[in-house]
N, C-alpha and C positions, 0 to 999 in steps of 0.2 A: 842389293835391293835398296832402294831409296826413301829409307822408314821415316824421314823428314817430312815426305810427302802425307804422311798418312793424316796430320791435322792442319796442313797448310790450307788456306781457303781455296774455293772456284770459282773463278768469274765468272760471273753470269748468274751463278746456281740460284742463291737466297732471292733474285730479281724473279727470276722464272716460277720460282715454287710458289712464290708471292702472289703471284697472276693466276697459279692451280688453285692456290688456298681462296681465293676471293670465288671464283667461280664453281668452287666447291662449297661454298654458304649459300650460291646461290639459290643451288637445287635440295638442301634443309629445308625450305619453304615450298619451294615447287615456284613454277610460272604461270600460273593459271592467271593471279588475279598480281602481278610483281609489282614490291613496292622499291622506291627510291633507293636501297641498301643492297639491293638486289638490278636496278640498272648500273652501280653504279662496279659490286663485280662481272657484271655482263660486259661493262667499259673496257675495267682492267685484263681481259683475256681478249679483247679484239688489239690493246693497244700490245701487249707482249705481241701480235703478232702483226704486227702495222708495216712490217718490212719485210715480209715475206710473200710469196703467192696469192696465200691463203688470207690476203689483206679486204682484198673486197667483200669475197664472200662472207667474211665471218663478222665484219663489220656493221653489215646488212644481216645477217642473223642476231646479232647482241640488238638493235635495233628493234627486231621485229620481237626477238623476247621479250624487250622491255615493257612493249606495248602489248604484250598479252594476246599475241597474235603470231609465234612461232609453229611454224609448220615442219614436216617431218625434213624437209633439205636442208631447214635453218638449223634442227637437232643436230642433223649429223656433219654442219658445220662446225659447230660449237665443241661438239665430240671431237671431229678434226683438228681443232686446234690444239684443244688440252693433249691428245696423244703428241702431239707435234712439240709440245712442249716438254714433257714429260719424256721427248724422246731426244730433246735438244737435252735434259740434265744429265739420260742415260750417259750421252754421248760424249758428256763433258766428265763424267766421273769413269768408261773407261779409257779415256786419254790418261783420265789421273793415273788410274789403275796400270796400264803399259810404261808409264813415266816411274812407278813405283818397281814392277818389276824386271822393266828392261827386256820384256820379251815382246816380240814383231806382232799388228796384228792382222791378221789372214786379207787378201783384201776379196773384195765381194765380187763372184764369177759369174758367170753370165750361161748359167744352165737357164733353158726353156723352160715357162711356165706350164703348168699343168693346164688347158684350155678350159677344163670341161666347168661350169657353171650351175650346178645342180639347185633344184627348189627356191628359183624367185618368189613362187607366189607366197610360200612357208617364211621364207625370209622375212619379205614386205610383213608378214602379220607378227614378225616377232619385234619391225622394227617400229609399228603401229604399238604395241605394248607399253616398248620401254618411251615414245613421243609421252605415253601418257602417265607411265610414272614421273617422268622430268617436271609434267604440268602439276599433279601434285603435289609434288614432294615428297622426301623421306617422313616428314609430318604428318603428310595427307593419305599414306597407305594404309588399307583395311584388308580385309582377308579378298572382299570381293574382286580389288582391284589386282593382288595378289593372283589372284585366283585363274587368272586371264593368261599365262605363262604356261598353264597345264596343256592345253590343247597343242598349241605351238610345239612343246615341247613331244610329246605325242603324236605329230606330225615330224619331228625331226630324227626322233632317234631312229626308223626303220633306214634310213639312207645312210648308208656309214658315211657317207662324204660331209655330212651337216651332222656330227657327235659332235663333234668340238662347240661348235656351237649351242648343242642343245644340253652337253652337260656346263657349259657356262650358266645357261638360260637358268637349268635347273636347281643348281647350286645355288644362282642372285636369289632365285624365287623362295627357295627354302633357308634364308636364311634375313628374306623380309618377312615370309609368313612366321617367322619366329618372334619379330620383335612388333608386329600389328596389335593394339592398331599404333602406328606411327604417333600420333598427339599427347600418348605416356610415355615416350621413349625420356631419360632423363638424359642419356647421352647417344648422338647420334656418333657413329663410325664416318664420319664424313669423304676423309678420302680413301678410304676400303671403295665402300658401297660408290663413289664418284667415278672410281677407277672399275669398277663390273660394269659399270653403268655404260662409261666411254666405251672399254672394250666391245663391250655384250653388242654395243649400237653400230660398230664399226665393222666388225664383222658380219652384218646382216648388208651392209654398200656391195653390191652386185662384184663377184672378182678380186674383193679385198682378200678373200682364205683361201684364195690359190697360191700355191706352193709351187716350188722349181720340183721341174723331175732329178730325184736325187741323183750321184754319180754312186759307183762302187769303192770301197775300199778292198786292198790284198795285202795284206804286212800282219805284223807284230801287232798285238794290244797289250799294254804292259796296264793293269790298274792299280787306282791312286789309293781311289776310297770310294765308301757308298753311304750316300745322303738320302737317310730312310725320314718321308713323310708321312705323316697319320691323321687322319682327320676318324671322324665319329663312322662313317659309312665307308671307307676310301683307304686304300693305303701305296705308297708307290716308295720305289726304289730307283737313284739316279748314280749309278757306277759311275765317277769321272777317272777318264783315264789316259795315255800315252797312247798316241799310235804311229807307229813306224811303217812306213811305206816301202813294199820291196822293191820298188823299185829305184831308193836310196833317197828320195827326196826328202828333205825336212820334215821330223816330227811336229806333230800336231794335236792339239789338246782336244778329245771328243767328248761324247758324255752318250750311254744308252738305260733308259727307263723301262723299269715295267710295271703296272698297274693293275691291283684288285679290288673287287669291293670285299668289303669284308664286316660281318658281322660284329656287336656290340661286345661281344663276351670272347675275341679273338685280341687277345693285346699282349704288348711285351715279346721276347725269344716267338714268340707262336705265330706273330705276323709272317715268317719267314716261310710257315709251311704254304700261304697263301700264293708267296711270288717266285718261290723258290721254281716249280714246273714249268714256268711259263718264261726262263731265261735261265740258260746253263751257264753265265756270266759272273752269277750271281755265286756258285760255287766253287768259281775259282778265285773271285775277287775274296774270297771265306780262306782258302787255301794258301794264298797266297801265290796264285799261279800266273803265268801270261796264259793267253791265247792265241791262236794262228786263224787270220781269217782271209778269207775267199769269197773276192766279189760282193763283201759287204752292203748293202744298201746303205747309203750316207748322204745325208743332206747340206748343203753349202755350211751351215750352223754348225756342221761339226754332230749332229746328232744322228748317232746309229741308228737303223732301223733292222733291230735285231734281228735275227731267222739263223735258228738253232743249228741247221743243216749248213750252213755258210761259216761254221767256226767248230774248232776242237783243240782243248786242254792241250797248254803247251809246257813249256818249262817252268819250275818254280823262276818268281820273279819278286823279290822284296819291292813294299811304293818304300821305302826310304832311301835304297839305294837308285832305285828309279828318281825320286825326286831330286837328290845331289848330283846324278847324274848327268840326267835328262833335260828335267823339268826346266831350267834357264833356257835349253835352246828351242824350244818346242815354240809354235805359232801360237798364239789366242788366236781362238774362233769369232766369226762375224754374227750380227744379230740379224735376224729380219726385222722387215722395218716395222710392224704391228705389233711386234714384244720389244721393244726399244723402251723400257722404263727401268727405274734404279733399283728394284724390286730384283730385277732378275738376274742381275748382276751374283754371279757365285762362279771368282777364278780361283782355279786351284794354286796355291803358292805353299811353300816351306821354310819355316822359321826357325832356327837353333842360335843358343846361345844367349838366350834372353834372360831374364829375372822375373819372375811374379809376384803379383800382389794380390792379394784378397781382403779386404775390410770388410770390418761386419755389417752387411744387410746391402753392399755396394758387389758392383761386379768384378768379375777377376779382370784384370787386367797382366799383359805380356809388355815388358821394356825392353823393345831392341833395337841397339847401339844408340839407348838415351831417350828415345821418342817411345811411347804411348800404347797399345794397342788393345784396343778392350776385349772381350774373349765373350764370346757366345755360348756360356753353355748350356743353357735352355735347351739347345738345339739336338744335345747331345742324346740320342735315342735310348729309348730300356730296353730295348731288342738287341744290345752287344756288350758286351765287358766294359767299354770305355763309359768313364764317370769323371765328374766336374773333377773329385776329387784326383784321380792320376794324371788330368790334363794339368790342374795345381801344381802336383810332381811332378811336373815333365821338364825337360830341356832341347825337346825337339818336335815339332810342330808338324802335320801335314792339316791344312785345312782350306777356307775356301773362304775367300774374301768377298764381304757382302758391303752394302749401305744399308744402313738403318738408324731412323732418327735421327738424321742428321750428321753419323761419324761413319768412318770405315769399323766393320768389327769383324773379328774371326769365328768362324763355325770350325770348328777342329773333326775332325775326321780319323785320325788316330795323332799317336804321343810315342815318344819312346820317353820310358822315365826309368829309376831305379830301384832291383827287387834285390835286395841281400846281397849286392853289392854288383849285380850281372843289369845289363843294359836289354830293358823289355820293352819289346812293341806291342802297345794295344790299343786295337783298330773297333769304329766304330761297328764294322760291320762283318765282322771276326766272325759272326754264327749266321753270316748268310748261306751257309753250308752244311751246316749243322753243327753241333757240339757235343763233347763229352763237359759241360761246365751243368755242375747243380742247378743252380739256378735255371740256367737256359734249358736245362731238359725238363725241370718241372713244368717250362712256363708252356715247351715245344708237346711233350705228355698233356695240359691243360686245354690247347688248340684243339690236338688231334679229339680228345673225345668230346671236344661241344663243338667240333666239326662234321664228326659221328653224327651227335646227336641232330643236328639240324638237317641235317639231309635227309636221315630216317623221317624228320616230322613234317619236310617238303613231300619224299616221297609216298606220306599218307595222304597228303592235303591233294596228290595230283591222281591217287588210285580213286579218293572220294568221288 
């Protein structure tokens, strides 16, 4: 591994984010009524792109916004470009990233699109929304203007083919109606809300959320780790894993998700009873097991489209012997080109032999062979035994290499460190299967009965 790499600079990068950041002030103000500070980041995102395709049109959009006179083609010009940028740094930091690890990365196949093109008309109205959030800014939002996302979105969720879409819509919406009215925000989220914004708008372009028809996987699934996220309403699980092809070709790095929603008073060990049903993956990735699968649903991306009848519990499988073993020869996966941001960047890699550091009130940081590596343990869930602290103790690393603010840092995933003298693995996601640990059964006991409880008080609310 070429840990050198991990704070060498990237050409291009600080220029391009330069050209996001400017045009991400712009829309703090909105384009209604745009002043001079605001043409002059409208400039700086047409000139990052003055050498590319997207040179005319988006030059005649920075134009037309300046003058208070942007229409919905010149928005999702403007949208187009900043993805385009934003996909040019992706691009540039997994070059890094396969230069750091040394492993191949998959190159991008030519499965058939999916044709079908559902709900223009719901589109156009979700793309008439966000025209008019742009006009007035993060500043200029009120409940009212807010408030215009609901219908849209209530038009969108009954077609499952436009969820994606309309839990994006729903999420930007409820997380502007939180901070309305926009004119007392003391700190805006600029390039959060920039990037729902781009997205949300790009996805409503006629064709853009078509997807290739996945192909099948048949082989081995060896897993690494599972990267449990939580939000207030929401909670998902992303198993990254090994997968062996039986028919002997090169392994390849996958990844399969499952998502609940889940109530306020469901936290900790307890999120587990939520996702555990809805993917038997999830209690072997807990066990320590492989899987054997058949005819997998899989996407160019590398992302399973799990179905519980297409797989069954295989042999114990350690991820550390997996990852010394495996993991250097295995493919990275490719991205699609609408998730191309440095956001989504999370490869798995394995680190031993390093030295740690922790300062007070400063982040821990991993030194291996001399160079740097900061350690993510925010990340680290309360739904598993792994804690900042045994990642501290540890001397071997399974985790998942991200960008954020500007460095590479590590999300850890499990550790081996040492207990009374014997060599212990502990994985973040150890009780995705359940546990005999205090802790994790108080928390898994605490789920079940306010999961009780809330069903009992739905199913009054629906006898009513």
């Amino acid at each position: 591994m070429r840990t050198d790499l991990f704070t060498d600079p990237v050409d291009g990068l600080d220029e391009a984010l330069a050209a996001v950041d400017a045009f991400d002030r712009v829309l703090v103000s909105g384009l209604l009524r745009p002043q001079p500070a605001q043409a002059a980041g409208l400039a700086a995102l047409a000139n990052a792109v003055a050498g590319t395709p997207l040179a005319s049109l988006v030059a005649e959009a920075a134009d037309k916004a300046a003058a208070g006179a942007a229409g919905e083609d010149h928005f999702v010009a403007l949208a187009a470009a900043r993805t385009a940028l934003m996909g040019s740094v992706h691009d540039a930091l997994t070059d890094r990233v396969a230069d750091i690890t040394g492993r191949p990365r998959a190159e991008r196949g030519t499965q058939d699109p999916d044709t079908d093109a559902p709900g223009a008309n719901v589109l156009a109205a979700a793309r008439a929304w966000l025209c008019d959030l742009a006009r007035a800014g993060w500043q200029g939002i009120d409940h009212e203007l807010v408030a215009g996302a609901a219908p849209v979105v209530s038009a969108m969720l009954p077609d499952p083919r436009l969820r994606r879409q309309a839990t994006l819509l729903d999420g930007f919406a409820a997380e502007l109606a939180a901070s309305c009215p926009g004119a007392t925000l003391d700190r805006v989220p600029e390039r959060r809300w920039a990037d729902l914004w781009t997205r949300a708008l790009m996805l409503t372009v006629p064709g853009a959320a078509r997807t290739p028809v996945p192909s099948t996987a048949t082989g081995r699934l060896l897993p690494l780790g599972v990267d449990l996220q939580e939000h207030a309403t929401a909670v998902q699980a992303q198993v990254h894993a090994v997968f062996e092809p039986a028919d002997g070709t090169a392994p390849r790095l996958v990844r399969a998700a499952v998502s609940a929603p889940k109530p306020d008073t469901v936290v900790g060990a307890g999120l587990w009873q939520l996702l555990r049903p809805r993917m038997s993956l999830l209690a072997a990735a807990g066990e320590g097991r492989a899987m054997e699968l058949d005819a997998m649903p899989v996407t160019i991306e590398g992302d399973l489209l799990w179905d519980d009848q297409r797989a069954r519990t295989g042999e114990p499988a350690d991820p550390f012997a997996t990852a010394r073993v495996i993991l250097s020869t295995t493919t990275d996966g490719v991205t699609a080109p609408l998730d191309r941001h440095p956001a989504r960047i999370a490869v798995p890699v394995f680190l031993e032999g390093y030295e740690t550091e922790h300062e007070a009130d400063g982040p821990l940081t991993f030194t291996v062979a001399g160079h740097r590596l900061a350690v993510d343990t925010d990340r680290v869930p309360a739904a598993g035994p792994l804690t900042p602290e045994a990642v501290a103790a540890s001397g071997a690393c399974l985790g998942l290499l991200r960008w954020d603010a500007g460095e590479f840092v590590l999300q850890p995933l499990a550790v081996e460190t040492t207990v009374r003298k014997k060599t212990v693995a502990v994985h973040a996601g150890a009780w995705a299967g359940g546990t005999d640990d205090k802790v994790g059964a108080r928390a898994e006991k605490a789920a079940t009965d306010s999961v009780a409880v809330l069903r009992e008080r739905a199913g009054k609310l629906l006898r009513a």
